[in-house]
ZADO-1210 file (C-alpha; in nm, 4 decimals, padded with zeros to 6 digits):
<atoms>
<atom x="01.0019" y="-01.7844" z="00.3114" code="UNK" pos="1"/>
<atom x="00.9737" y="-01.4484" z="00.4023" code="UNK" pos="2"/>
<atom x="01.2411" y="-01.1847" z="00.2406" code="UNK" pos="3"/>
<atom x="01.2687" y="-00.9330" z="00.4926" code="UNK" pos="4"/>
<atom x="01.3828" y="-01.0774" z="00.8293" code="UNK" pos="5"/>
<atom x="01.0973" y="-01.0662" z="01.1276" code="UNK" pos="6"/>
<atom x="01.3180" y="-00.8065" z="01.3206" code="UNK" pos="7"/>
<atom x="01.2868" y="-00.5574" z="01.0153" code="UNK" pos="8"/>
<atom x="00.9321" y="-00.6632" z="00.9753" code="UNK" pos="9"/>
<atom x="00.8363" y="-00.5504" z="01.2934" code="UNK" pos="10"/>
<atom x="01.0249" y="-00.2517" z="01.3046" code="UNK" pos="11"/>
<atom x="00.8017" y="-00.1393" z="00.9952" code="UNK" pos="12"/>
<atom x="00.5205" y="-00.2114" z="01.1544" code="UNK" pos="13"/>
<atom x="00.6299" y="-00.0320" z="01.4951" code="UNK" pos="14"/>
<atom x="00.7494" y="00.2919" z="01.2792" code="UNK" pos="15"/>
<atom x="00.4959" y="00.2956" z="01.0235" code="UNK" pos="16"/>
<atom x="00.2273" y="00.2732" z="01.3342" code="UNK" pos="17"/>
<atom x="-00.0047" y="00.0002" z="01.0707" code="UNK" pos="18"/>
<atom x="-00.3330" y="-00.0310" z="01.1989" code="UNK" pos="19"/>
<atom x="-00.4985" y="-00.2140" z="00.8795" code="UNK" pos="20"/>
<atom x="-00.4021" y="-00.3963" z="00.5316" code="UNK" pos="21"/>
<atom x="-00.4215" y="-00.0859" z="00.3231" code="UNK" pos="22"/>
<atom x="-00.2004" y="00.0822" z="00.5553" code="UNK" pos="23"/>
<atom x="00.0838" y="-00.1700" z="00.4775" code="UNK" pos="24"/>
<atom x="00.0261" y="-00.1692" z="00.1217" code="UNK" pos="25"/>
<atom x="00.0793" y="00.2351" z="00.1351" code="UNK" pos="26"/>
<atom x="00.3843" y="00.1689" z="00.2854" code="UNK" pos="27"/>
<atom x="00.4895" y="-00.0951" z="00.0475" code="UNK" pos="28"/>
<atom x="00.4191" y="00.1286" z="-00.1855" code="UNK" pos="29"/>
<atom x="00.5939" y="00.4286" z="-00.0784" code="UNK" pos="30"/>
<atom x="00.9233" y="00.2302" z="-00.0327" code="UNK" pos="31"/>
<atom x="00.9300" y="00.0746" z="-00.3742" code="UNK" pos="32"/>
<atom x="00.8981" y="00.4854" z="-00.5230" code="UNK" pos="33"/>
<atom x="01.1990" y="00.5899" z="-00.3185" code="UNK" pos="34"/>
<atom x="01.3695" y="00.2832" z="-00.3981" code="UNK" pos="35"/>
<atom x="01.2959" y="00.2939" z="-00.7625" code="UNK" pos="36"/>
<atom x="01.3796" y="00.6656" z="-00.7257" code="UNK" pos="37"/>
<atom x="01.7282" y="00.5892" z="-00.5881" code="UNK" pos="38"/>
<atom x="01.7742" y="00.3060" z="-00.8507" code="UNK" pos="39"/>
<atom x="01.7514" y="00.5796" z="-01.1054" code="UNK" pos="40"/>
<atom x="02.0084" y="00.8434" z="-00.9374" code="UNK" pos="41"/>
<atom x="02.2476" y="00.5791" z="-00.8684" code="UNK" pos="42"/>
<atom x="02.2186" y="00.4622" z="-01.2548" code="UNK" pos="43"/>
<atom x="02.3220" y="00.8121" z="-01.3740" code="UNK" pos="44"/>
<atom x="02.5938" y="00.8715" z="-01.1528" code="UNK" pos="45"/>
<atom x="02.7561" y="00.5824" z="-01.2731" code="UNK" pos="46"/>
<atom x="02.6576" y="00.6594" z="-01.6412" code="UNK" pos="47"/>
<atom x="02.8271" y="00.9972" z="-01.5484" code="UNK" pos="48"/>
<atom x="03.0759" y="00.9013" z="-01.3375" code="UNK" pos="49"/>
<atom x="03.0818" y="01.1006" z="-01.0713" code="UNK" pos="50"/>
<atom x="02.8162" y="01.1813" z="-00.7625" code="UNK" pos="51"/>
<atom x="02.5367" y="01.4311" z="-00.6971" code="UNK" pos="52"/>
<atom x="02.7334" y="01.7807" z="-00.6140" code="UNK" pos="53"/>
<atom x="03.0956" y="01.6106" z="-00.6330" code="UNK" pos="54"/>
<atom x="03.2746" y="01.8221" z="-00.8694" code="UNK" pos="55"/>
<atom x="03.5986" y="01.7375" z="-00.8352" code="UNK" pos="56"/>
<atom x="03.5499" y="01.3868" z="-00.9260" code="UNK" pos="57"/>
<atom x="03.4030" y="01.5178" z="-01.2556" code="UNK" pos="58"/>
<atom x="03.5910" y="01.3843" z="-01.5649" code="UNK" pos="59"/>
<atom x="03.3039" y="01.4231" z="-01.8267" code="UNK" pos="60"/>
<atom x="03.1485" y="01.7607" z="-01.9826" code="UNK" pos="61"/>
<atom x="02.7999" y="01.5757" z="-01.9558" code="UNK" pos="62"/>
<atom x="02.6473" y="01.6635" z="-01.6519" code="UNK" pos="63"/>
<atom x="02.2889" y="01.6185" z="-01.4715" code="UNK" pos="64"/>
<atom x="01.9964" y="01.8396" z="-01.6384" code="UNK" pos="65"/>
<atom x="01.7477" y="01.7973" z="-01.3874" code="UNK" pos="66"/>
<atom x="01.4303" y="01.5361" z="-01.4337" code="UNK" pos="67"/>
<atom x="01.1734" y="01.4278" z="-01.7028" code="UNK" pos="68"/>
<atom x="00.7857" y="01.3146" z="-01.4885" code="UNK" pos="69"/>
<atom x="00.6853" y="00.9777" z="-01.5745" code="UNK" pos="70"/>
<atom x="00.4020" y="00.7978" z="-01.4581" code="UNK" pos="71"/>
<atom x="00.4286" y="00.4136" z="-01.4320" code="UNK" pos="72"/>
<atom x="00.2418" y="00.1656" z="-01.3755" code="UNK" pos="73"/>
<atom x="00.3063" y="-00.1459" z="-01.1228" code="UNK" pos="74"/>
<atom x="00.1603" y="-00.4141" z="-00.9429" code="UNK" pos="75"/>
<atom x="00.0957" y="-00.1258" z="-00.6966" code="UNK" pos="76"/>
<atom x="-00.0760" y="00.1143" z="-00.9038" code="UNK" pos="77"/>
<atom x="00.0388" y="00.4089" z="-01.0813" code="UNK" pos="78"/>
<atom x="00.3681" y="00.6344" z="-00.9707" code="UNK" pos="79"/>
<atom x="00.4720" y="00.9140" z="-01.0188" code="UNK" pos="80"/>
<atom x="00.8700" y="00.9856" z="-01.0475" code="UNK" pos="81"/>
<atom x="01.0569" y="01.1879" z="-01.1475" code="UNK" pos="82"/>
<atom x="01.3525" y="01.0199" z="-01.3967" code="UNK" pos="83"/>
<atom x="01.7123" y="01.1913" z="-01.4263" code="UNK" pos="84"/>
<atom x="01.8019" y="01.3692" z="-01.7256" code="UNK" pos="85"/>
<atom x="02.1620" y="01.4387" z="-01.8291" code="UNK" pos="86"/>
<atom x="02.2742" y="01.7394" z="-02.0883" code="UNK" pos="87"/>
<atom x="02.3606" y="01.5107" z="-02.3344" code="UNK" pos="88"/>
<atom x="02.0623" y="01.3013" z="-02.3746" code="UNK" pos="89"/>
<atom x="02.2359" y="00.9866" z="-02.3566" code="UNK" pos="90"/>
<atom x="02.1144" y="00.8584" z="-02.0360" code="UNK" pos="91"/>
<atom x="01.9130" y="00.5322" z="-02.0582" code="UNK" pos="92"/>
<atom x="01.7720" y="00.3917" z="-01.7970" code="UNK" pos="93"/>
<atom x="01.7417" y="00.0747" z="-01.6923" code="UNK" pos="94"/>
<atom x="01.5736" y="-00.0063" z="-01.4444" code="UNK" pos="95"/>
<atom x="01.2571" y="00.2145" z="-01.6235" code="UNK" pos="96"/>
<atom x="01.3584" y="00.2198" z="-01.9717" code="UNK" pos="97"/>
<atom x="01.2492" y="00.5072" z="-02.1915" code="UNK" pos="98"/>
<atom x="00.9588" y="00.4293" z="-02.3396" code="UNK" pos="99"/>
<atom x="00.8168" y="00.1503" z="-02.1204" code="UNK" pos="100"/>
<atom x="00.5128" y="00.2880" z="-01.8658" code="UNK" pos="101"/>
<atom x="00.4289" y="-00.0646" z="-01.7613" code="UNK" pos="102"/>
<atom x="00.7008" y="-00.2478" z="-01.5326" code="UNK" pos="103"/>
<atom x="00.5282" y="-00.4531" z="-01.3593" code="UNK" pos="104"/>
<atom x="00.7082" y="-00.7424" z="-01.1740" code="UNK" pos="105"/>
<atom x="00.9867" y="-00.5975" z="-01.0901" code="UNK" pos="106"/>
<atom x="00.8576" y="-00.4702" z="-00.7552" code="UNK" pos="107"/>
<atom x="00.9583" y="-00.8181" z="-00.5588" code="UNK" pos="108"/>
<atom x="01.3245" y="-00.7419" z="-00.6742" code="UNK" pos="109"/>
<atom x="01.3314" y="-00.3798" z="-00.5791" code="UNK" pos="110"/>
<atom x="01.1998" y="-00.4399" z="-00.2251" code="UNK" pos="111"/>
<atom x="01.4415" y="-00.7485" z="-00.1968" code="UNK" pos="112"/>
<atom x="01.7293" y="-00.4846" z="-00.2480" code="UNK" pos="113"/>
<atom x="01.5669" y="-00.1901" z="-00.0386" code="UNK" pos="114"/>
<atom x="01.5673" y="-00.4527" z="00.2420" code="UNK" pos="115"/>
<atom x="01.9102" y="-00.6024" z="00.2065" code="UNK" pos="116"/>
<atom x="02.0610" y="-00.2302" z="00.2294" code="UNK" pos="117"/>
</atoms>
């Protein structure tokens, strides 16, 4: 059973203009970084409790301190992202815990949820 729907599927492949294999495992690839990346934005804004830029929602002195480089490594190969920092140091992530490089098998999941919306 297939987890994106066959109307999304072919979208992809009408957008991302696939030709070959290794043109739909770049893809594939690119999506899981951005939607890893995203994971990891969206897990400090609720650690800090307020979004990118929105000030006046701000009830913390912690704030964001811009971004560490990590490369990991997946099913697809090493990333590169770039993990958010805040001031405080007392962001940990979860999705890509500090410490851990390798975090492979989680890809399936992440794709599931870039899919679903």
């Amino acid at each position: 059973m297939s987890t994106l729907p066959k109307k999304v599927l072919r979208q992809m492949i009408v957008d991302g203009g696939f030709k070959t294999a290794d043109d739909i495992y770049a893809y594939l690839k690119d999506m899981f970084k951005d939607a890893l990346q995203e994971m990891l934005e969206a897990e400090l804004e609720v650690k800090l409790g307020y979004g990118k830029g929105d000030r006046k929602n701000k009830e913390t002195e912690n704030k964001r301190n811009g971004y560490a480089n990590k490369t990991i490594k997946t099913k697809y190969g090493e990333l590169d992202i770039n993990v958010p920092r805040d001031r405080n140091g007392e962001f940990e992530p979860i999705v890509v815990p500090k410490n851990k490089r390798d975090i492979s098998g989680i890809e399936e999941k992440v794709i599931s949820l870039y899919a679903s919306g």
